[in-house]
TORBA-417388 format. One record per residue (C-alpha): residue number from 1; residue in one letter; x, y, z. Coordinates in Angstrom, 3 decimals. Example, Ala and Ser with C-alpha at 12.3 -4.5 7.8 and 13.67 -1.06 7.14 Angstrom:
BEGIN
 num residuo       px       py       pz
   1       A   12.300   -4.500    7.800
   2       S   13.670   -1.060    7.140
END
This chain:
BEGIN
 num residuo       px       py       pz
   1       X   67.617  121.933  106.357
   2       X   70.082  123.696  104.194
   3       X   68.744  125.158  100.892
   4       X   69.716  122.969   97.434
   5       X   71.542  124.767   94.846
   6       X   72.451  124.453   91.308
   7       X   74.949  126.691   89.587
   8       X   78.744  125.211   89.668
   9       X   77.587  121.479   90.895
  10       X   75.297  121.556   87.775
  11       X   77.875  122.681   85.327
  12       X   80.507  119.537   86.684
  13       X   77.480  117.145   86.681
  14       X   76.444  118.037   83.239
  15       X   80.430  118.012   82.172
  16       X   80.856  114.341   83.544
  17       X   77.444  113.199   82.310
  18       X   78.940  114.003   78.565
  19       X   81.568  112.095   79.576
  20       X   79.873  109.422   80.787
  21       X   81.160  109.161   84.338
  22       X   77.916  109.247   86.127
  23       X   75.863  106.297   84.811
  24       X   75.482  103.619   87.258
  25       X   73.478  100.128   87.501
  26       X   75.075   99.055   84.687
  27       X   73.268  100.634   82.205
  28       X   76.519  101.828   79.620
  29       X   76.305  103.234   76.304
  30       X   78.701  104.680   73.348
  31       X   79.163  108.646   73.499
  32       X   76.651  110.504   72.257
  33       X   76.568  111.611   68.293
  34       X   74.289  114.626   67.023
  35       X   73.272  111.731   64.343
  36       X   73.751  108.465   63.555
  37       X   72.479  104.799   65.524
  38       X   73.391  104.767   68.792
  39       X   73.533  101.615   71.587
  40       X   72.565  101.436   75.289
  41       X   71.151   98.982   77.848
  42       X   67.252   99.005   78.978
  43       X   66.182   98.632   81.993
  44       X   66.593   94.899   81.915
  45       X   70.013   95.218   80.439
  46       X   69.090   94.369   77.150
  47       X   70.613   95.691   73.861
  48       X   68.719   98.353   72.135
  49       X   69.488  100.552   69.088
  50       X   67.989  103.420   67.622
  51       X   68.772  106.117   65.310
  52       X   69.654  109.404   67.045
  53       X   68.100  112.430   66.909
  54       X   65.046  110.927   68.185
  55       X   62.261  112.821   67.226
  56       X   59.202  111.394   67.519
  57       X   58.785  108.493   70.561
  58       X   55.815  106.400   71.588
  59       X   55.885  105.819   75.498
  60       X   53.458  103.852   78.028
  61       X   52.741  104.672   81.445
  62       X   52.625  108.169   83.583
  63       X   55.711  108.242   84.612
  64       X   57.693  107.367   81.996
  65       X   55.911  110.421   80.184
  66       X   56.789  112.571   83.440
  67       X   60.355  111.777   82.465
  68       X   60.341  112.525   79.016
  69       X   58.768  115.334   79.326
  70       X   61.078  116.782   82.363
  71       X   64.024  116.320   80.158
  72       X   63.222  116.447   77.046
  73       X   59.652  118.773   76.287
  74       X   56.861  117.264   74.787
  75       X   57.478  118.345   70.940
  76       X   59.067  114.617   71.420
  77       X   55.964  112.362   72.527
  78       X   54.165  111.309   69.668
  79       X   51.851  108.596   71.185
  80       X   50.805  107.693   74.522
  81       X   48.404  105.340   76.335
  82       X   44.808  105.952   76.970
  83       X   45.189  105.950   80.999
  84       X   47.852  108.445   80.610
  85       X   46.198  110.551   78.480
  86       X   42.794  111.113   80.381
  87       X   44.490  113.413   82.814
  88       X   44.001  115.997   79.997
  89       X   44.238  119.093   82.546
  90       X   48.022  117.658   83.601
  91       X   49.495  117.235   79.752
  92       X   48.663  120.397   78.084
  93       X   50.316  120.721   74.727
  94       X   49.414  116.875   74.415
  95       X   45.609  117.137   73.671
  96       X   45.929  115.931   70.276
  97       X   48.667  113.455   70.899
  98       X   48.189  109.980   69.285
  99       X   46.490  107.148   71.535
 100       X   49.068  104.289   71.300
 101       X   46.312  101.838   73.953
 102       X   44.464  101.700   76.640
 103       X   47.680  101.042   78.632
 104       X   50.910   99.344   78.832
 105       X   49.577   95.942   79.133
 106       X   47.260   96.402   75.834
 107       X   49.335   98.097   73.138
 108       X   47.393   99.071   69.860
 109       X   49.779   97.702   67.224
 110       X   48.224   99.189   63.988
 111       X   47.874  102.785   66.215
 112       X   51.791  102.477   66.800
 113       X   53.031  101.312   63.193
 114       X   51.029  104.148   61.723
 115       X   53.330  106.786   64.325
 116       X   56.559  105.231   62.952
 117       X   58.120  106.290   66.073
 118       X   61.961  106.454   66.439
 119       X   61.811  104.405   70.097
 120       X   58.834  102.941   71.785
 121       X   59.103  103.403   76.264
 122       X   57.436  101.196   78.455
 123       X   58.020   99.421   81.854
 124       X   59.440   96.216   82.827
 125       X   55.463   95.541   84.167
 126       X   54.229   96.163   80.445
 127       X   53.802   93.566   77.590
 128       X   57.352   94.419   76.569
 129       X   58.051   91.254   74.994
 130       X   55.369   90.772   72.960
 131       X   55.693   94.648   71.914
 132       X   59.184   93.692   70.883
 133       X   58.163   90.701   68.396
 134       X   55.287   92.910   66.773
 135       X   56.806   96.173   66.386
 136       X   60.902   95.152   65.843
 137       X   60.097   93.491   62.100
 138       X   58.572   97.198   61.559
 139       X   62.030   98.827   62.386
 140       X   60.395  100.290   65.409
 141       X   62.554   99.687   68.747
 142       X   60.900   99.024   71.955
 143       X   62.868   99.580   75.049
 144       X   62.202   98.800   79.025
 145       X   62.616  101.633   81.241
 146       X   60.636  101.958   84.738
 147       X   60.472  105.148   85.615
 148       X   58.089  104.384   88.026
 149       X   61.005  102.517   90.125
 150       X   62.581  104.359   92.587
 151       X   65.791  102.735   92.979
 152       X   66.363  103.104   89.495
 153       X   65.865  106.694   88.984
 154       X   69.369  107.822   88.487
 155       X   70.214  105.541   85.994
 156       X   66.781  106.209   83.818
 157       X   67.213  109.626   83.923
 158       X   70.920  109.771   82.922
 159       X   69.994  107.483   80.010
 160       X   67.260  109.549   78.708
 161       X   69.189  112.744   78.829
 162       X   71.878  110.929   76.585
 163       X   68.798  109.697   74.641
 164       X   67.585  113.107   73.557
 165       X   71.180  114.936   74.082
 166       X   69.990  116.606   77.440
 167       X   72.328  115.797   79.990
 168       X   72.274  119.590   81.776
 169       X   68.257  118.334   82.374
 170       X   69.011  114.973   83.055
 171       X   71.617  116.657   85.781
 172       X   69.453  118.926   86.708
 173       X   66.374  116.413   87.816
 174       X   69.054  113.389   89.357
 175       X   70.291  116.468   91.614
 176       X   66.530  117.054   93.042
 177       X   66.127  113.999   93.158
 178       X   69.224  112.945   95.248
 179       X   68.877  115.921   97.538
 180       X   65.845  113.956   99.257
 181       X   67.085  110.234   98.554
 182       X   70.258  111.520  100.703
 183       X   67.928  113.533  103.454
 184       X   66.178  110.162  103.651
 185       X   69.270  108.349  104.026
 186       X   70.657  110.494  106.484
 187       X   67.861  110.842  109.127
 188       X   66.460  107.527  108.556
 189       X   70.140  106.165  110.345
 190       X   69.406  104.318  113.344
 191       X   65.349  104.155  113.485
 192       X   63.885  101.416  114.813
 193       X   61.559  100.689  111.595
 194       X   57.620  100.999  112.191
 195       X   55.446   98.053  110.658
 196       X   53.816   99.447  107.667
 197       X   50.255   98.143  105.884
 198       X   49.704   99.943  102.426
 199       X   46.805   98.790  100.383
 200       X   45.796  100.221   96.911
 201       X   42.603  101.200   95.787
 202       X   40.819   97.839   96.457
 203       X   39.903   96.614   99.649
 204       X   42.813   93.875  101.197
 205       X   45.011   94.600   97.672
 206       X   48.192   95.262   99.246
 207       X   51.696   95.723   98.036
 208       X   54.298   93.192   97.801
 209       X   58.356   93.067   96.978
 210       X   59.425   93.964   93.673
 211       X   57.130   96.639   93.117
 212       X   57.447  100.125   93.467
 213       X   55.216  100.922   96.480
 214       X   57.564   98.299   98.441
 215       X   60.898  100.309   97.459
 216       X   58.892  103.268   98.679
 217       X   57.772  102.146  102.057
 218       X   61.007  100.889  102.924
 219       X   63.237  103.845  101.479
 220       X   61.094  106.090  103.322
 221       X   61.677  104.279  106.470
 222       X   59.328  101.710  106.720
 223       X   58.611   97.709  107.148
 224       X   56.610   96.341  104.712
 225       X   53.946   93.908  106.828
 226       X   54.074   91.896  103.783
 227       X   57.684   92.361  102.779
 228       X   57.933   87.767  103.070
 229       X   55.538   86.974  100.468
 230       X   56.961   86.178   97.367
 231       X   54.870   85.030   94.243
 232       X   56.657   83.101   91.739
 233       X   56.170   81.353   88.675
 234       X   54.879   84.596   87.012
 235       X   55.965   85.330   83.196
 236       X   58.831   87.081   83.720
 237       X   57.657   88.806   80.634
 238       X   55.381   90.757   82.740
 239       X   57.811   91.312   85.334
 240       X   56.990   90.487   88.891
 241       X   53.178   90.362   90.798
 242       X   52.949   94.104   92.522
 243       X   50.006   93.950   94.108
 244       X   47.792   90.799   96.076
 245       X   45.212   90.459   97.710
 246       X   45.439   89.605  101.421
 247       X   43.194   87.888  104.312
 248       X   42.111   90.447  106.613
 249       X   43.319   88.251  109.109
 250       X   46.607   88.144  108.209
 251       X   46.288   91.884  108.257
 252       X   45.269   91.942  112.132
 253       X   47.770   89.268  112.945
 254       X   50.510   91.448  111.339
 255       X   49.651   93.983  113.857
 256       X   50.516   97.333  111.428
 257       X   51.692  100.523  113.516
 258       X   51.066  102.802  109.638
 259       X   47.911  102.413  107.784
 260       X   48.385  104.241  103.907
 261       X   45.921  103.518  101.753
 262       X   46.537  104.904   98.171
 263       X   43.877  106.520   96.089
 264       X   42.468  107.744   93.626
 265       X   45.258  108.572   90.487
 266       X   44.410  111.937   89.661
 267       X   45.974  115.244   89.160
 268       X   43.413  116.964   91.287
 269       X   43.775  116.509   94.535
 270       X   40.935  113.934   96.534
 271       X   37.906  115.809   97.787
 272       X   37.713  115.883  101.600
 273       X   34.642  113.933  102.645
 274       X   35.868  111.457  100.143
 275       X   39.107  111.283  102.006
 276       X   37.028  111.104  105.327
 277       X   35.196  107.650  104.150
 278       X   38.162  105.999  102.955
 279       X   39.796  106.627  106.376
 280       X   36.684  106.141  108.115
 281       X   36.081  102.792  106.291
 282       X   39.201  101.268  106.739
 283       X   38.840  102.240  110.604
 284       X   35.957  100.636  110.938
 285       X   36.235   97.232  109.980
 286       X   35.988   94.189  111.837
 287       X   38.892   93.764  113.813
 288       X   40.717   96.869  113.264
 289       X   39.948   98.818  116.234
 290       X   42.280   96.736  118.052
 291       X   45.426   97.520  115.448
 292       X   47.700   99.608  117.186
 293       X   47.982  102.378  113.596
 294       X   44.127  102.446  114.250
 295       X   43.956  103.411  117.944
 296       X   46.915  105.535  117.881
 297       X   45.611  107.357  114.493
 298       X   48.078  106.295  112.405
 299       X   45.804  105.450  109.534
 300       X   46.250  107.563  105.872
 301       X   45.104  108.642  103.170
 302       X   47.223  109.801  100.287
 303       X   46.897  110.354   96.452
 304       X   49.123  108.432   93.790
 305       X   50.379  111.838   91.990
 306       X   51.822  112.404   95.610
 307       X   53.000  109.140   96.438
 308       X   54.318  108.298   92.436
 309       X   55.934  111.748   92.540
 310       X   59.625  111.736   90.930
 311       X   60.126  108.114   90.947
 312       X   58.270  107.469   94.414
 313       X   60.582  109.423   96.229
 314       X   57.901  112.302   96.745
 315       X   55.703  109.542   98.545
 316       X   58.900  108.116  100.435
 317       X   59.317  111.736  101.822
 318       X   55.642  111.332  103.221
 319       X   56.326  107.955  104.511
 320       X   58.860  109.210  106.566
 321       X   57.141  112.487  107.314
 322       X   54.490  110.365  109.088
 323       X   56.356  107.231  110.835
 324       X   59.025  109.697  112.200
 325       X   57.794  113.257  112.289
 326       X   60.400  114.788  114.686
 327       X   63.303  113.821  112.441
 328       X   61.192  115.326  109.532
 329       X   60.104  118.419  110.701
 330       X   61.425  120.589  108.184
 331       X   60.327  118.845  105.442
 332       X   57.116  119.672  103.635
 333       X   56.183  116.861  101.189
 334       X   53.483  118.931   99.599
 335       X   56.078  121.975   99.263
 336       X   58.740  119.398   97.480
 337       X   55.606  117.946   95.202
 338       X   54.982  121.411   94.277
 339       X   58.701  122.202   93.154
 340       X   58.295  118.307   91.144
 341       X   55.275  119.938   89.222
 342       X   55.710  123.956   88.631
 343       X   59.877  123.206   87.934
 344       X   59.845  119.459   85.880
 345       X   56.218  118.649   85.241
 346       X   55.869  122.870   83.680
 347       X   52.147  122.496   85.297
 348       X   50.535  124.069   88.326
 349       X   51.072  123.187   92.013
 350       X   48.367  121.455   93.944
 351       X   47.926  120.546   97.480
 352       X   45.442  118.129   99.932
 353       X   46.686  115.465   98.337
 354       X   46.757  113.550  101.845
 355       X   44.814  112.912  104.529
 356       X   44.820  111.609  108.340
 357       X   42.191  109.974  110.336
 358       X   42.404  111.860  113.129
 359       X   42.542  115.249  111.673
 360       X   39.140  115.542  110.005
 361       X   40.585  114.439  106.669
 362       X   42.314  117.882  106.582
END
């Protein structure tokens, strides 16, 4: 695999994204002004307005920070949410750092007023709405951006940079990005697609269309055993069921040739012998033995920081690495995670963030 490079392709990037010829998804905004109100389109194409420069911005969920802080430092977060914040080791320079909630379903109202932030981020799977009809009487905007969604990753970042008036970072982090989105694209022509079962941290909760860990199974080359089942009649508010909980029959009938099961969401990477009894567990359960991703080995164990890793495209890399590993030889997933947190995330490499059953949970 050829080496990436920046230099002259950065420069024309960053030219046309001040001219507004990259943005894409229909996300379209006004040209950027050192000052004054500007207008764009959220992640669910609605109309938002704030005053620009923004200074001072409240934002929900992990990855949205990730992105904020890739592009545009964190002298620029003034609040986040209590799950984010925890990981104290991954946010230094955020320690003291306003709680804004426990998370993005659960925003603290009075916490946020008393910020007066210039923009409030959170995803489409947040309590957006309800955000919006507390905090927009205030003067405080609240816009929708997912940064956790893969297939929307261009567009989010392009926005932000025009956001904060960093379109050489924005450029900068959509060419990493599309380096291994294109890889993907390339090698992944022609597979025959392996049947897939990823299950999150609870036993049987597995991941269904519409959320991110769907668009990452499938973009990194895999089927989705439960790609058919559809919930509906959720409040769109809330934006669409992720995650549901399966019969363990319907697991064996499904017949998965890839076992991932993701867990836990920390920085650090999982201990060993904790990565050995998850693998071991799921091996052993009643009826599994006879799965063909059980008796070939094909069972896995892999952290969300790896799999959430610049938009999910980190984890798609793995995917892929595993389902098809002669097309992927080259490719180091832990080696591109690293370059995601020493070169956007400004915070030390880790590794052993995955794990295989048959290799001693090395």
């Amino acid at each position: 695999m050829k080496p990436w490079h920046f230099g002259p392709v950065l420069i024309v990037l960053a030219l046309l994204l001040a001219g507004g010829l990259l943005l894409r998804g229909g996300v379209s905004s006004a040209p950027v002004a050192a000052t004054g109100n500007f207008e764009f389109r959220d992640d669910l194409g609605r109309s938002v307005t704030v005053g620009k420069p923004l200074r001072r911005v409240a934002i929900f969920n992990r990855y949205d920070v990730e992105f904020v802080r890739a592009i545009a430092g964190t002298q620029v977060i003034a609040g986040v949410d209590a799950g984010t914040a925890k990981e104290r080791a991954y946010w230094p320079g955020l320690e003291k750092t306003a709680i804004i909630g426990q998370g993005q379903s659960n925003p603290n109202y009075d916490a946020i007023a008393a910020l007066r932030p210039d923009l409030v981020l959170i995803p489409r799977n947040g309590s957006w709405a309800e955000a919006e009809r507390v905090l927009q009487p205030l003067g405080i905007p609240v816009a929708v951006l997912t940064a956790w969604d893969v297939l929307k990753h261009e567009e989010n970042v392009t926005l932000l940079g025009r956001l904060f008036e960093r379109p050489e970072e924005a450029a900068e982090l959509n060419r990493f990005y599309r380096h291994w989105r294109d890889l993907l694209e390339e090698r992944l022509k022609g597979v025959r697609r392996k049947r897939v079962y990823m299950e999150e941290v609870a036993d049987y909760r597995t991941l269904l269309p519409g959320s991110g860990w769907h668009d990452m199974i499938e973009t990194g080359g895999g089927l989705n055993i439960f790609r058919d089942v559809m919930i509906t009649g959720e409040n769109k508010a809330r934006g669409n069921v992720q995650g549901f909980t399966v019969d363990p029959e319907q697991v064996i009938a499904r017949s998965p040739e890839v076992i991932v099961k993701l867990q836990p969401g920390q920085y650090a990477p999982h201990p060993r012998d904790f990565s050995r009894a998850v693998l071991t567990g799921i091996a052993t359960r009643p009826g599994f033995a006879t799965l063909p991703a059980v008796r070939d080995g094909q069972v896995y164990h892999m952290s969300y920081y790896l799999a959430g890793g610049c938009s999910k495209i980190i984890g798609a890399l793995q995917i892929a690495k595993w389902l098809y590993p002669d097309r992927f030889r080259d490719v180091d997933p832990e080696a591109v995670m690293a370059q995601w947190l020493i070169r956007f995330q400004h915070v030390p490499a880790q590794s052993g963030y995955s794990a295989r059953l048959t290799d001693g949970a090395s």
